[in-house]
Backbone as numpy.savetxt, mean C-alpha at the origin, in Angstrom:
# Nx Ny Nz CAx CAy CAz Cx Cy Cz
-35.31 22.52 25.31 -34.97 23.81 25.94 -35.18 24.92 24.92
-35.75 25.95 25.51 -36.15 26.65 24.50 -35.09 28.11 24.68
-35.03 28.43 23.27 -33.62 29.71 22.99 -33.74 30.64 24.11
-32.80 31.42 24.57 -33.19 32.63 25.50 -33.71 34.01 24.38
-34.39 34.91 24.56 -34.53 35.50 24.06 -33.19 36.21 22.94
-33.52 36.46 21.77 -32.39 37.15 20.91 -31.64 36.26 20.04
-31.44 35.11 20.90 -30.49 33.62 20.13 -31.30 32.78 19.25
-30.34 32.98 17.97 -30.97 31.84 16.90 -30.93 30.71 17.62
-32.29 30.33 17.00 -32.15 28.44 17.16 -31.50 28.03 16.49
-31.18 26.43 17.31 -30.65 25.52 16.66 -30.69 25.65 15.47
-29.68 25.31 13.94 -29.68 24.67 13.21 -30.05 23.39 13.20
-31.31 22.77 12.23 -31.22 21.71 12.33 -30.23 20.28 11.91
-29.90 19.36 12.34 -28.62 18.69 11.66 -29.16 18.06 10.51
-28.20 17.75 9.58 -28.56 17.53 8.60 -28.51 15.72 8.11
-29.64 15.59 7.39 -30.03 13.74 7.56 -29.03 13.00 7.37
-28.28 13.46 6.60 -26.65 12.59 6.21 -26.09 12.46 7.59
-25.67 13.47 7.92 -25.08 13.83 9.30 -25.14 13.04 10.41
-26.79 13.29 10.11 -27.18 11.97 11.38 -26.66 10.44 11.22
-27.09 10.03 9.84 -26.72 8.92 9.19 -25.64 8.42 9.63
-24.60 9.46 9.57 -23.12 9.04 9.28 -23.16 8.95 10.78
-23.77 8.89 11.40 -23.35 9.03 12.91 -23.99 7.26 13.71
-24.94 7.25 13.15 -25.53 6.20 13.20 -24.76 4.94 12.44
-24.55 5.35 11.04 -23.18 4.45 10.31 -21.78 4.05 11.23
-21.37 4.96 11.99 -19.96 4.99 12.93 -20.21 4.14 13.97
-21.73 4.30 14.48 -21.63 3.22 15.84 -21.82 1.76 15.20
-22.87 1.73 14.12 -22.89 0.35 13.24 -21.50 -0.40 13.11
-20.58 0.55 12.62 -19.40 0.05 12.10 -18.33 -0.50 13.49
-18.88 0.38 14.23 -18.03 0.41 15.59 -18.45 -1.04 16.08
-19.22 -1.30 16.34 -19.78 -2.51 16.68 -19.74 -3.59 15.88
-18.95 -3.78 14.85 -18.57 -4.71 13.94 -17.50 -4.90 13.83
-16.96 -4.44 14.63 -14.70 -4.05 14.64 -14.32 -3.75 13.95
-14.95 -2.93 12.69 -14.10 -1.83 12.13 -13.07 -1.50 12.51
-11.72 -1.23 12.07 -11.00 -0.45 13.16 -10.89 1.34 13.42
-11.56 1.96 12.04 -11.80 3.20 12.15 -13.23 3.66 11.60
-14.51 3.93 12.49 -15.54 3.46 11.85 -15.82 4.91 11.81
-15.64 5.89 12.57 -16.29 7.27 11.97 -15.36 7.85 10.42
-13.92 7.34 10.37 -13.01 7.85 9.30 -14.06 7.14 7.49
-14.43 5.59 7.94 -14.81 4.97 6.57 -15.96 5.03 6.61
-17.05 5.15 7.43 -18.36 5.85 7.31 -18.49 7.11 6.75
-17.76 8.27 7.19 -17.95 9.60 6.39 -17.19 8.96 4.87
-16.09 7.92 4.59 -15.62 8.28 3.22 -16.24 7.25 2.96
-17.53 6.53 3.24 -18.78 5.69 2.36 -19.59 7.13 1.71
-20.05 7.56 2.53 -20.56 8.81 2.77 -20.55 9.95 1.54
-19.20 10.05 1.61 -18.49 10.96 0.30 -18.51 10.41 -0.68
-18.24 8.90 -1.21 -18.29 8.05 -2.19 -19.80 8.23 -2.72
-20.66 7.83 -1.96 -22.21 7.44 -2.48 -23.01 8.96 -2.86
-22.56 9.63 -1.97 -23.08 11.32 -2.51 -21.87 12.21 -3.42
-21.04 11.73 -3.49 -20.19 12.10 -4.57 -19.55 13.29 -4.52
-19.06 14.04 -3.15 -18.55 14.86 -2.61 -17.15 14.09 -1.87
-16.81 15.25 -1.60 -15.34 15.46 -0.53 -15.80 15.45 0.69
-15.24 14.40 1.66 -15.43 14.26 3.12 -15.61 15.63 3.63
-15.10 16.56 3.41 -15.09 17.97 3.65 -16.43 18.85 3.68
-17.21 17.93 2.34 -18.65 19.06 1.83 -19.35 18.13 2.79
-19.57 17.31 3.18 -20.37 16.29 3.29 -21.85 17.27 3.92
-21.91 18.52 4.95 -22.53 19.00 5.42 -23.50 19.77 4.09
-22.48 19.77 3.17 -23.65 20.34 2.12 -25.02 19.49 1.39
-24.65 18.34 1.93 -25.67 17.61 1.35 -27.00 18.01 1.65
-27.84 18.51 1.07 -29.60 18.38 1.18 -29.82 17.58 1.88
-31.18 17.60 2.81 -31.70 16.83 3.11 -32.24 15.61 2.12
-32.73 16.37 1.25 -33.63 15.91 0.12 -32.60 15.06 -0.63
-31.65 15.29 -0.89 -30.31 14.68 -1.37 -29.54 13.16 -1.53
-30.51 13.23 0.30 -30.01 11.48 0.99 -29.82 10.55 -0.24
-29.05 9.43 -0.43 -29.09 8.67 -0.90 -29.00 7.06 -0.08
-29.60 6.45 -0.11 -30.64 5.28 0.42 -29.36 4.32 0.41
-28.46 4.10 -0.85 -27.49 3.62 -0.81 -26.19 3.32 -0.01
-26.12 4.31 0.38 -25.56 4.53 1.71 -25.30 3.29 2.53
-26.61 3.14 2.75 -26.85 1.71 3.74 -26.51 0.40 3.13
-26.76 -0.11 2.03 -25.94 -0.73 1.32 -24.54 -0.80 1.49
-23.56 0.19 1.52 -22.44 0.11 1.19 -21.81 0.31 2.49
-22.96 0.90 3.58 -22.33 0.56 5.42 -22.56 -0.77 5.70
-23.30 -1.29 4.71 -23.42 -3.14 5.20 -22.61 -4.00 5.25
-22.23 -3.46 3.64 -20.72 -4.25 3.08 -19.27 -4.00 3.77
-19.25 -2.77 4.21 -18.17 -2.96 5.32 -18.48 -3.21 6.60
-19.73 -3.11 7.06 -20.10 -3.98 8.38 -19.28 -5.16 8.30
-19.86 -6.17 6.88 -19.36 -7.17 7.09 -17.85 -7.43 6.87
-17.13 -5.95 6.69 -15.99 -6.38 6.66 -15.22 -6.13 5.35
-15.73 -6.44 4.19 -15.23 -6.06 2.95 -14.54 -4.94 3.22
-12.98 -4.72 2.40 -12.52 -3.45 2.65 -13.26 -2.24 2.01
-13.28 -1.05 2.45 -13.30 0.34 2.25 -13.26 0.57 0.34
-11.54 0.25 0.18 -11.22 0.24 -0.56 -11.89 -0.69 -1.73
-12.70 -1.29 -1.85 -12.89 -1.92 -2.59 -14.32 -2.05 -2.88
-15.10 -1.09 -1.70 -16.44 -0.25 -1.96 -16.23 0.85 -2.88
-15.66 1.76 -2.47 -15.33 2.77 -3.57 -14.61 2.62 -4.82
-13.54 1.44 -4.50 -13.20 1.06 -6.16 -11.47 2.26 -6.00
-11.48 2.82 -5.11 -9.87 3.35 -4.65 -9.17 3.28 -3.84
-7.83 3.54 -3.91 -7.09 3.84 -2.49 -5.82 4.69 -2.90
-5.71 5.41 -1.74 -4.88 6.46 -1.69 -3.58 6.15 -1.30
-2.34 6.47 -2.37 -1.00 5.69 -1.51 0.05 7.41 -1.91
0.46 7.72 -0.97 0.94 9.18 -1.11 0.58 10.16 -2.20
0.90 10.22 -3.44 0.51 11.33 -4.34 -0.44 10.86 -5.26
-0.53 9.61 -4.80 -1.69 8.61 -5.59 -3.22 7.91 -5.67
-3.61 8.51 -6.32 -4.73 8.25 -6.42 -5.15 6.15 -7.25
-5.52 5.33 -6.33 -4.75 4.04 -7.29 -6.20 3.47 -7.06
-6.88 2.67 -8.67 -7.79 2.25 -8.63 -7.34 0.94 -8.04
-8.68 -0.31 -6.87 -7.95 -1.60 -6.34 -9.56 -2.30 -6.58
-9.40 -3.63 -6.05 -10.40 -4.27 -6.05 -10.30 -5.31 -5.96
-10.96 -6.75 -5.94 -10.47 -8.20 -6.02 -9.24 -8.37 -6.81
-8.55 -9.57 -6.11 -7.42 -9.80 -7.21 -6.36 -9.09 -6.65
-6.16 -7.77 -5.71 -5.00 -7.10 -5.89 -4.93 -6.72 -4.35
-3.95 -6.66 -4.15 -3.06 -6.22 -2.30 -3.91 -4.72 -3.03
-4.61 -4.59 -1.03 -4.57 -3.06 -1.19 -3.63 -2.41 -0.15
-3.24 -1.20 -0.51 -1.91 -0.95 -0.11 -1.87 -0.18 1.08
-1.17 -0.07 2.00 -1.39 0.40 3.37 -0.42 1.59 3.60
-1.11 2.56 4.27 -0.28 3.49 4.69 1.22 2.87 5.19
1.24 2.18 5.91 2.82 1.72 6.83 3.72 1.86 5.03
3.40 1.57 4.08 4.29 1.14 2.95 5.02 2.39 2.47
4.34 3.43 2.60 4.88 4.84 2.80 5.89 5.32 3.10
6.02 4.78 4.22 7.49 5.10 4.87 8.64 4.15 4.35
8.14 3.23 3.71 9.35 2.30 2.93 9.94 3.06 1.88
8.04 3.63 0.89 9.16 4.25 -0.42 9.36 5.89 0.06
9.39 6.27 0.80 9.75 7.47 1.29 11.15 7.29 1.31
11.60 6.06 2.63 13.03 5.90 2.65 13.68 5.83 0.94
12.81 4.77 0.60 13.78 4.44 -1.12 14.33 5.80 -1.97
13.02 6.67 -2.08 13.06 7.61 -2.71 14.13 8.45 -2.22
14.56 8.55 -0.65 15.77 9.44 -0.21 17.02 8.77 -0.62
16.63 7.38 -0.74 18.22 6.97 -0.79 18.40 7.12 -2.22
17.63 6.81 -3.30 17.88 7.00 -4.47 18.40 8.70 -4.62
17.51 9.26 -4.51 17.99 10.41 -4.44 19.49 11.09 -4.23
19.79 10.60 -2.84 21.40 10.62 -2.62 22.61 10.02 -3.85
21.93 9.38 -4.56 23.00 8.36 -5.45 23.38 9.49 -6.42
24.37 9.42 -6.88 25.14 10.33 -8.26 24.90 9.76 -8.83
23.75 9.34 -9.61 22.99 8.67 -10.68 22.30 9.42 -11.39
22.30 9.74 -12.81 21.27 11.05 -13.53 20.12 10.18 -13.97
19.82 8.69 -14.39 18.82 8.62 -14.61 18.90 6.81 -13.57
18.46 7.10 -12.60 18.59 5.76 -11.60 17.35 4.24 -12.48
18.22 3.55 -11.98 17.42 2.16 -12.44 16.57 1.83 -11.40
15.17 1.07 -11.15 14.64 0.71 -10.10 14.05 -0.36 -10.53
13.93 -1.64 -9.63 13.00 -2.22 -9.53 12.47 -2.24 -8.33
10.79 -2.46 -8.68 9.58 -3.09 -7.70 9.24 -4.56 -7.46
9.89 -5.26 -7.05 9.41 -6.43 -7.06 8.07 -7.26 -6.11
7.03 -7.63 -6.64 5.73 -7.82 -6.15 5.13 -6.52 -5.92
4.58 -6.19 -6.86 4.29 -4.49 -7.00 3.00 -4.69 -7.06
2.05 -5.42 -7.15 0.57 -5.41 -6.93 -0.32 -4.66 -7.90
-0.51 -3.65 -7.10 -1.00 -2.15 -7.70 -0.26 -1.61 -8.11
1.40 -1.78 -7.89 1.82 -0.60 -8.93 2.41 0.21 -7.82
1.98 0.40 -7.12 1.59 1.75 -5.66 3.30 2.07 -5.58
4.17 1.01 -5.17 5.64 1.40 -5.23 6.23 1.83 -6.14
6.09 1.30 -7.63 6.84 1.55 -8.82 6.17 2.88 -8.97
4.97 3.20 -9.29 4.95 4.40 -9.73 4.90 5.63 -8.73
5.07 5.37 -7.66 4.92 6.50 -6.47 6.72 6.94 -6.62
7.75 5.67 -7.27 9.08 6.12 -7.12 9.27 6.93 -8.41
8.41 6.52 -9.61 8.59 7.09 -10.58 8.10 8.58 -10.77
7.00 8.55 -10.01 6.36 10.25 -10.05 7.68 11.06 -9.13
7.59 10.56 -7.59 8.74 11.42 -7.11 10.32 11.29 -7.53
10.59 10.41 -8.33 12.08 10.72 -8.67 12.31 10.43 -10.20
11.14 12.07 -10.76 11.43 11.97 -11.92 12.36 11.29 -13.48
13.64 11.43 -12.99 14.03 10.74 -14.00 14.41 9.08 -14.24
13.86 8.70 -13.21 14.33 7.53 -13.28 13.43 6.57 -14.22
13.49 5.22 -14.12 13.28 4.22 -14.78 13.04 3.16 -14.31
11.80 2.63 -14.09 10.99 1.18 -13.48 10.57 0.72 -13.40
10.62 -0.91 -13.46 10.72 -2.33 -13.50 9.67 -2.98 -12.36
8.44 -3.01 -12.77 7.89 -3.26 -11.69 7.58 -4.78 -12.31
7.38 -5.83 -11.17 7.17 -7.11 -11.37 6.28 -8.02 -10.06
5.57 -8.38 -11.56 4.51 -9.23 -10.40 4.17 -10.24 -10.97
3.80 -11.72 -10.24 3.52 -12.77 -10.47 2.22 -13.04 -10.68
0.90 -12.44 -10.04 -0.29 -12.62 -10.10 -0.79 -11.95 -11.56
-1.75 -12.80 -12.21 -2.19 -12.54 -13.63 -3.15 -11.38 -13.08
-4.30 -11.66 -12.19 -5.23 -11.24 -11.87 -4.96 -9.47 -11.17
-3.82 -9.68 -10.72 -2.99 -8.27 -9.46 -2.59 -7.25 -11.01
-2.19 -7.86 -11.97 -1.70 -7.74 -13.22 -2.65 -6.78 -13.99
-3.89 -7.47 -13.82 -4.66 -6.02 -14.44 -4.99 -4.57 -13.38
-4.41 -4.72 -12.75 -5.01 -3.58 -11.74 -3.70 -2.83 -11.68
-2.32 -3.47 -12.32 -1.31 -2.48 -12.39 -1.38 -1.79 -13.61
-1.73 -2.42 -14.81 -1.58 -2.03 -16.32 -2.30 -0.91 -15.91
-3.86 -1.44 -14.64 -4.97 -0.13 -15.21 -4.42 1.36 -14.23
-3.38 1.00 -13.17 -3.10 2.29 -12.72 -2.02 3.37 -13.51
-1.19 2.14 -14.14 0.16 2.85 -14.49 -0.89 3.59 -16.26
-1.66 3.27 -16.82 -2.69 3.80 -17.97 -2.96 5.61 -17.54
-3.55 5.37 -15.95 -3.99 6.75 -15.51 -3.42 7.22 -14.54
-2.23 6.92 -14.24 -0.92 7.94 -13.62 -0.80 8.85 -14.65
-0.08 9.82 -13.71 0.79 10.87 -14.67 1.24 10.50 -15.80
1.21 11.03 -16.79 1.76 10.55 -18.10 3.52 10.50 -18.03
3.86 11.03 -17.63 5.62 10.96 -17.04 6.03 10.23 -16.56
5.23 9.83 -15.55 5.28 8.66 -14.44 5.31 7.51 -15.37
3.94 7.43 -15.63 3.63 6.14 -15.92 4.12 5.77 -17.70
4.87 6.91 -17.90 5.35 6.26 -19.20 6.86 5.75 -18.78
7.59 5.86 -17.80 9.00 5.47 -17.19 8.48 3.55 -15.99
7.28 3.43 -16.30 7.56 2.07 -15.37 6.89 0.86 -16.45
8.04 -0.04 -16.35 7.88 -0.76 -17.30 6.97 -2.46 -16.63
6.15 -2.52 -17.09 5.61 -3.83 -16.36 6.10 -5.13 -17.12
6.22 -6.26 -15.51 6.41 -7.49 -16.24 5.48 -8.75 -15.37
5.21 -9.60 -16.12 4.83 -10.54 -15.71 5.66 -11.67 -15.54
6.06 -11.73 -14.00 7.07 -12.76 -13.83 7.29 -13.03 -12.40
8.07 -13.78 -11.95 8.21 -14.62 -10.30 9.48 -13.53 -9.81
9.13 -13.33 -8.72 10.36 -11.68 -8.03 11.59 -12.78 -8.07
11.68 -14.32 -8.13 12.65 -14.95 -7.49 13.40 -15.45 -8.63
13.41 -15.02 -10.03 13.88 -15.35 -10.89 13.47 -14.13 -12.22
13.50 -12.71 -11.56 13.06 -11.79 -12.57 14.34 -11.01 -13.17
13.77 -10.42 -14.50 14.53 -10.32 -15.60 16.36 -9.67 -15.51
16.12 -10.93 -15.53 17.93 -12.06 -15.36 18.92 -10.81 -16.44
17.99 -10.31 -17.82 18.83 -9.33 -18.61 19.24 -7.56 -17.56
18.39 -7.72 -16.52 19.26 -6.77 -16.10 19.91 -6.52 -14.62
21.12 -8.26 -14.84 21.74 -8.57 -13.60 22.90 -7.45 -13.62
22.99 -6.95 -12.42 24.05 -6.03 -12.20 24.22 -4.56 -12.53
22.89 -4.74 -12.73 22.84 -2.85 -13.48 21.93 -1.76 -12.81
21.70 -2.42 -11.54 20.10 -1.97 -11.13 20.38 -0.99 -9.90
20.17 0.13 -9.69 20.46 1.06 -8.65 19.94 0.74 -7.13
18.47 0.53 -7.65 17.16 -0.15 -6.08 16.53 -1.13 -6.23
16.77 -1.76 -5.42 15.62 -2.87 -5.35 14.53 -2.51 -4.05
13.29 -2.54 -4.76 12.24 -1.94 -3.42 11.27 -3.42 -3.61
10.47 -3.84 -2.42 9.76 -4.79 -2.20 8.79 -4.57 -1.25
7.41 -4.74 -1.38 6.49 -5.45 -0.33 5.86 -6.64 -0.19
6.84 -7.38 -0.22 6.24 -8.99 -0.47 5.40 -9.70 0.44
4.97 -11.03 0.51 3.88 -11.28 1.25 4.99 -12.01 2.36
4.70 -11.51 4.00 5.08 -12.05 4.85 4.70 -12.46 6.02
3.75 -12.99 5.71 2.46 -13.50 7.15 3.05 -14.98 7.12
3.33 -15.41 8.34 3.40 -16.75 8.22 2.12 -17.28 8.43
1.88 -18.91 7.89 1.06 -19.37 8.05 0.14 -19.70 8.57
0.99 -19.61 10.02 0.25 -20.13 11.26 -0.23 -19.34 11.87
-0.37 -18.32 10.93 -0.98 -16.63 11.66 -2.47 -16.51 11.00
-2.72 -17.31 10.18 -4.07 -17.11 9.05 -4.71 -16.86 9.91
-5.27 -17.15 11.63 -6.49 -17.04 11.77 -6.21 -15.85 12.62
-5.26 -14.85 12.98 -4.81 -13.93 13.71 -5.09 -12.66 12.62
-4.90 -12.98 11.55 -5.34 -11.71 10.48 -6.63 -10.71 10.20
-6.45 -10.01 10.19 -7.74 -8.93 10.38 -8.18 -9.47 9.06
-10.04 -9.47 9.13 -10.84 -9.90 7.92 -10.58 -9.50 6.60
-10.63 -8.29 6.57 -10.15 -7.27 4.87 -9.32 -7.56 4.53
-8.21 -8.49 5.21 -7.16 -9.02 4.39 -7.48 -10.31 3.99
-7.59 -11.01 5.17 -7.38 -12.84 4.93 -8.42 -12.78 4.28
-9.64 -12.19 4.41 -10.62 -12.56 3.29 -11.41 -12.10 1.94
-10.23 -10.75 1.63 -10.31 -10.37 0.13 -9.26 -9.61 -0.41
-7.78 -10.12 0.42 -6.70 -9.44 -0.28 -6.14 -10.66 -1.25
-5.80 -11.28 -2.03 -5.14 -12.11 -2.64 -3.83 -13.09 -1.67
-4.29 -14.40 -1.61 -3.27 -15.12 -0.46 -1.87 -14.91 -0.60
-1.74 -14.83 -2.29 -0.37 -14.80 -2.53 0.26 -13.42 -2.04
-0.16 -12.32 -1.74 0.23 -11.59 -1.58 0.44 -10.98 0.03
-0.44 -12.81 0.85 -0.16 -11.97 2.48 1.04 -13.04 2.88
0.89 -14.60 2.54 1.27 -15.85 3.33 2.44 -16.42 2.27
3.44 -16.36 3.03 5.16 -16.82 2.89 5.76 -18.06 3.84
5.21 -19.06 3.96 5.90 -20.35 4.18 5.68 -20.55 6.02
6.49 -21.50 6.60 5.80 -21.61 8.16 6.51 -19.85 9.16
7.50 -19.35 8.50 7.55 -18.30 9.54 7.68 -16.80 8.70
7.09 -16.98 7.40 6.39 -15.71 7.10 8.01 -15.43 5.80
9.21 -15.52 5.85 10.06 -15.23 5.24 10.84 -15.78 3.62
10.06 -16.89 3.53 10.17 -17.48 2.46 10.60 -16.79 1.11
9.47 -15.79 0.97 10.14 -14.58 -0.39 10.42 -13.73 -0.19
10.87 -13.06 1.59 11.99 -12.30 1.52 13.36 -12.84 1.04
13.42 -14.08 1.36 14.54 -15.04 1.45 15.26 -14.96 -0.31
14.42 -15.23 -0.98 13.97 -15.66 -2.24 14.19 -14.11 -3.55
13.98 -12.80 -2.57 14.19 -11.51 -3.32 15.59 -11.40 -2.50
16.02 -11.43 -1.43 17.71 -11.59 -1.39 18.28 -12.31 -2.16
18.32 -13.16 -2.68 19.17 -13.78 -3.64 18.98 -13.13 -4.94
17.75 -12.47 -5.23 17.29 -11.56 -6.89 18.15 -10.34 -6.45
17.45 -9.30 -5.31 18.21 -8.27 -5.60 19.84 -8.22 -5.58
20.58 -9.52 -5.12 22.37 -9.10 -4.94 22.32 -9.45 -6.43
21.56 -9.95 -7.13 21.61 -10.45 -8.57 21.62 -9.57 -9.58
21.04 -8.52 -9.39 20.14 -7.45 -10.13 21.37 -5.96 -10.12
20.99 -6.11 -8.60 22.23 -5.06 -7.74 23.61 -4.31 -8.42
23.90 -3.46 -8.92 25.33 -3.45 -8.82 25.53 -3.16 -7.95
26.93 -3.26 -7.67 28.11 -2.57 -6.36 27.63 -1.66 -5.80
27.09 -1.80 -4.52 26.98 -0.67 -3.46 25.29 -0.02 -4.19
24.36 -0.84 -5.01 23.28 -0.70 -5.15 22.40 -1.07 -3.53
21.09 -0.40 -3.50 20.52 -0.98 -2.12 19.39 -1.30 -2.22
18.96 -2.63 -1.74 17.53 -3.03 -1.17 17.14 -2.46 -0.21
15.53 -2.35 -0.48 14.75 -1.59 0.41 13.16 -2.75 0.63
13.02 -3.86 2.17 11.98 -4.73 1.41 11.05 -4.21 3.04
10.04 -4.80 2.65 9.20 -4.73 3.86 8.71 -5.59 4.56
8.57 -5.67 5.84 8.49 -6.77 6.46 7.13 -6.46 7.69
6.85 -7.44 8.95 5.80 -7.23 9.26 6.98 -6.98 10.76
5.74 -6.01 11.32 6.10 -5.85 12.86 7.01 -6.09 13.79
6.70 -7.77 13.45 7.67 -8.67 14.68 8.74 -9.47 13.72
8.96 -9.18 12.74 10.08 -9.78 11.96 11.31 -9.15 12.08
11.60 -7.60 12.63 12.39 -6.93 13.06 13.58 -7.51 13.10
14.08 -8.34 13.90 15.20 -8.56 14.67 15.77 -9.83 13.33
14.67 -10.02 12.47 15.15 -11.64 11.76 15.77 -10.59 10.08
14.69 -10.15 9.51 15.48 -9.62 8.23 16.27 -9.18 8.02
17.18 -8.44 8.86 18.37 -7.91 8.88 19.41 -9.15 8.51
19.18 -10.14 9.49 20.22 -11.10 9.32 19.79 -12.01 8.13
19.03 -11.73 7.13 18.73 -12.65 5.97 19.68 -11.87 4.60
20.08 -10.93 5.25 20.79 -9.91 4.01 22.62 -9.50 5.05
23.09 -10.81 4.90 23.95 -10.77 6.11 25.56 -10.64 4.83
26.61 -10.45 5.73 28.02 -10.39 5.03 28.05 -11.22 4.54
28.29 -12.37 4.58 28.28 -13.51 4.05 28.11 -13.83 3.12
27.05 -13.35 2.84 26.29 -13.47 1.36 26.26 -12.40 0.51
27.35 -11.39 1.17 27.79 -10.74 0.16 27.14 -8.83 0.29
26.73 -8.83 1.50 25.82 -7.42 1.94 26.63 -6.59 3.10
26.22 -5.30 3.05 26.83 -4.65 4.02 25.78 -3.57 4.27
25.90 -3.40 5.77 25.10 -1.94 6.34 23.59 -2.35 6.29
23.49 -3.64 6.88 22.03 -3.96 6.74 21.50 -3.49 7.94
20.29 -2.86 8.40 19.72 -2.44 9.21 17.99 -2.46 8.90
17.11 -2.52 10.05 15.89 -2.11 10.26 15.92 -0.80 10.72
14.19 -0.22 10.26 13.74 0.93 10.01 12.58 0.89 10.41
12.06 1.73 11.43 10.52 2.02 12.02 9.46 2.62 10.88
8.69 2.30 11.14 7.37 2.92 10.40 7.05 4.05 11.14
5.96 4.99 10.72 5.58 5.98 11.26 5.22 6.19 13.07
4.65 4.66 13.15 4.10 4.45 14.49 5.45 3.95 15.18
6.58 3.99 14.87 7.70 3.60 15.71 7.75 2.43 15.37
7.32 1.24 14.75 7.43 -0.49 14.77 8.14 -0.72 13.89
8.94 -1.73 13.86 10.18 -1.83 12.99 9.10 -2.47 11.32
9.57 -1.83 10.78 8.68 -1.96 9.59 9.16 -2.43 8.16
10.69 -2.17 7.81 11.34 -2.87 6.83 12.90 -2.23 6.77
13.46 -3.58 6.07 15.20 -4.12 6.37 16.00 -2.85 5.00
16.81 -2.94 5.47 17.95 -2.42 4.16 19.39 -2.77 4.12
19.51 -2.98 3.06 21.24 -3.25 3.22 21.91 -2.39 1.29
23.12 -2.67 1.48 23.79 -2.47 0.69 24.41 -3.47 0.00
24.50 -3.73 -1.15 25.34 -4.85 -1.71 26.88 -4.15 -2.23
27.83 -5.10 -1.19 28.98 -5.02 -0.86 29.79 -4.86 -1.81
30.74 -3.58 -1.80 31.95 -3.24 -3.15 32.91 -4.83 -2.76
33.05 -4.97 -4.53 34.38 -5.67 -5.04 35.72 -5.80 -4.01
């Protein structure tokens, strides 16, 4: 169709543009679950801009690579682990083999932590992270609640270098207040039973019999230890209830995370009985019950 008199023509679109458009249905058709969002941020990665400029790219500019790295998440490989990042609230966190990459839903866990710590008449609060992966919890509590102090702990050697290398290039504030350890969440450092303000957790809680129900980017390049917990998924929640009343002082609180449909069960794993009070579930952003809390019960 040709302009009416007076009206610029078309702009022509620009080759990326197209690309990325052509990349979105590729991806779409591979079950991606968001294929125009990780196509434009392949996009931004390989031309080395902000999802934002992407229109500034030259024609001449294209980079060929591109296609390469829409392949690799065709087949599924995470996002995160094409670009070599992932974003967990104020954080910028390098990930890759070897290490949980960390999901928005976890957000709303240390969001909660960070309010409740906050509330405490504590001037410099104690925290631990237990199964901290990346780091993503310990130091996201340490950047937002400046003065505190934390204990992040993880069992994987391999998950192990990808925390040393975030907490290196965090904030220097941050990351000089979180102390790393190499050790099992279900028997971690015993020297500081009873002194500990939070206990925060995202431990692995997929049950077993779910392996083949799991979306690819996990079951097949997140680290096992960090998705699958025994035949009904609770094994090392089970296992950090008995650490954090350990750790805990009086009226200290756990904060752990759990999956979807575990809702109605974690609450009752942090029960009176055993010494807890005010245990409740907590929705994630999308409304789904997303992780437990309780209080460990005054004297």
């Amino acid at each position: 169709m040709q302009p009416h008199p007076g009206e610029r023509p078309p702009k022509p679109r620009s080759v990326l543009l197209a690309e990325v458009a052509q990349a979105t249905q590729r991806l779409a058709d591979a079950g991606v679950p968001s294929p125009r969002n990780d196509a434009e941020e392949l996009a931004a990665f390989v031309h080395g801009v902000k999802r934002g400029l992407l229109h500034t790219v030259g024609d001449a500019d294209f980079d060929a690579r591109y296609w390469e790295a829409v392949a690799r998440r065709e087949a599924r490989e995470p996002l995160q682990h094409i670009t070599g990042h992932a974003y967990f609230r104020y954080l910028e966190l390098q990930v890759g083999p070897g290490v949980f990459v960390p999901r928005p839903e976890t957000e709303s866990v240390v969001d909660w932590a960070i309010a409740a710590v906050r509330a405490m008449d504590v001037v410099e609060p104690l925290i631990v992270d237990l199964c901290t992966g990346s780091g993503a919890i310990a130091l996201a509590m340490a950047q937002e609640v400046p003065r505190s102090r934390v204990h992040a702990v993880e069992l994987s050697e391999e998950a192990l270098v990808w925390t040393r290398k975030n907490a290196r290039h965090a904030d220097q504030a941050a990351g000089s207040r979180v102390t790393i350890h190499h050790g099992d969440a279900r028997t971690a450092l015993p020297e500081l039973n009873g002194q500990v303000d939070l206990v925060v957790s995202n431990p692995p809680y997929i049950p077993l019999t779910e392996w083949e129900y799991v979306a690819p980017e996990a079951r097949d390049h997140d680290p096992q230890l960090a998705l699958f917990s025994g035949e009904d998924g609770l094994d090392t929640i089970r296992g950090i209830e008995r650490t954090a009343h350990r750790l805990l002082r009086p009226g200290g609180i756990v904060v752990v995370e759990h999956a979807d449909t575990q809702g109605g069960q974690v609450p009752w794993i942090f029960s009176e009985a055993s010494g807890w009070a005010d245990a409740a579930d907590h929705p994630d952003l999308n409304n789904r019950p997303r992780f437990a809390t309780a209080r460990k019960a005054l004297p």
